[in-house]
C-alpha positions as CSV (number, residue, x, y, z in Angstrom):
1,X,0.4,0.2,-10.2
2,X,-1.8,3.0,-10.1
3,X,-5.1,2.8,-11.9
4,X,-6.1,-0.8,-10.8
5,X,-8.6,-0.3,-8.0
6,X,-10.5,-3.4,-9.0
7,X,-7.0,-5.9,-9.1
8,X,-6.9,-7.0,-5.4
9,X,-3.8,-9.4,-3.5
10,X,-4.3,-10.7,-0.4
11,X,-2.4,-13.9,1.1
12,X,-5.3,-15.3,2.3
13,X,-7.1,-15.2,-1.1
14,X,-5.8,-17.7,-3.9
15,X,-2.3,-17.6,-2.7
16,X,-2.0,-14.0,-3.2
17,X,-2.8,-13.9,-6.5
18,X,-4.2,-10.8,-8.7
19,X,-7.9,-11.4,-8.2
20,X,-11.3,-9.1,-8.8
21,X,-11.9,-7.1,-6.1
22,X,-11.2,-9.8,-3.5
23,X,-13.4,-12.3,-5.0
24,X,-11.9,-15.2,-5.6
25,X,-11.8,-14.8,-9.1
26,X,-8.1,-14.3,-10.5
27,X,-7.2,-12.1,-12.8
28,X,-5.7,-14.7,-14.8
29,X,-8.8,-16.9,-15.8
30,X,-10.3,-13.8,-17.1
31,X,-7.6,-13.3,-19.3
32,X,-7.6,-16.9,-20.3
33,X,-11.5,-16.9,-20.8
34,X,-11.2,-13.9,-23.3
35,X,-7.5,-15.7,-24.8
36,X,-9.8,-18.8,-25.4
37,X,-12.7,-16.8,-27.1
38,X,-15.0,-16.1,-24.9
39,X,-16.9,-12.6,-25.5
40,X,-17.4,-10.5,-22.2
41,X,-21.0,-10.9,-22.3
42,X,-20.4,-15.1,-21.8
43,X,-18.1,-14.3,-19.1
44,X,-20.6,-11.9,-17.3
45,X,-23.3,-14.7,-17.6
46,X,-21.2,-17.3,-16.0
47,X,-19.9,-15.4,-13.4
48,X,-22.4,-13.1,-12.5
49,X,-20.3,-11.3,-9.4
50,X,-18.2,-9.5,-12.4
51,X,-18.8,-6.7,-14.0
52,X,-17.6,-5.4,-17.3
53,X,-15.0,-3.0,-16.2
54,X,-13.4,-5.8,-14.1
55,X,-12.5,-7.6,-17.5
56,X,-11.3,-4.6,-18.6
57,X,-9.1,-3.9,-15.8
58,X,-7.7,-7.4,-15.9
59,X,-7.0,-7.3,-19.5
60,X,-5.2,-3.8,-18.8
61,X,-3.3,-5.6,-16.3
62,X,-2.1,-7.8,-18.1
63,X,-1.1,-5.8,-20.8
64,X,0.6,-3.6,-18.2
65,X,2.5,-7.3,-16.9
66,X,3.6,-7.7,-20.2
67,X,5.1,-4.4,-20.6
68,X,7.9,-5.0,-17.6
69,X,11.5,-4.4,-18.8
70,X,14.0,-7.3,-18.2
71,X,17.3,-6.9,-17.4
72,X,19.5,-9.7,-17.5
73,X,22.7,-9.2,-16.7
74,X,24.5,-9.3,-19.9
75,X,22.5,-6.5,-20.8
76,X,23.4,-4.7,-17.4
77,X,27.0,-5.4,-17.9
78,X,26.9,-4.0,-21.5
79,X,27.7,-7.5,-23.0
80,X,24.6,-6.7,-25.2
């Protein structure tokens, strides 16, 4: 997962979960902020420990989730 220095898991930090650089901010309510509307500028304002590039780096990370190949297994067993 190279290229994600500001995506951060630690167990003892929201369960593990992909946050901002160990804040416990995860990832994913970024991503919901900006999937509800919000415009980075709002987010910044209401949480003032992020930066711009760390919503950027959590939209990329998601987009990167996203891209993950599946197999199932009636594709592995060429059923597909």
């Amino acid at each position: 997962m190279l290229g994600f220095d500001r995506v951060t898991f630690d167990p003892r930090i929201m369960a593990g979960q992909a946050c901002i650089r160990g804040m416990r901010i995860p990832v994913s309510l970024v991503v919901n902020l900006v999937a509800h509307g919000k415009q980075a500028s709002e987010i910044l304002e209401e949480y003032p420990d992020l930066e711009l590039e760390d919503i950027r780096q959590a939209l990329e990370y998601a987009s990167w989730l996203v891209r993950e190949k599946v197999y199932t297994r009636e594709l592995l067993e060429g059923v597909v």
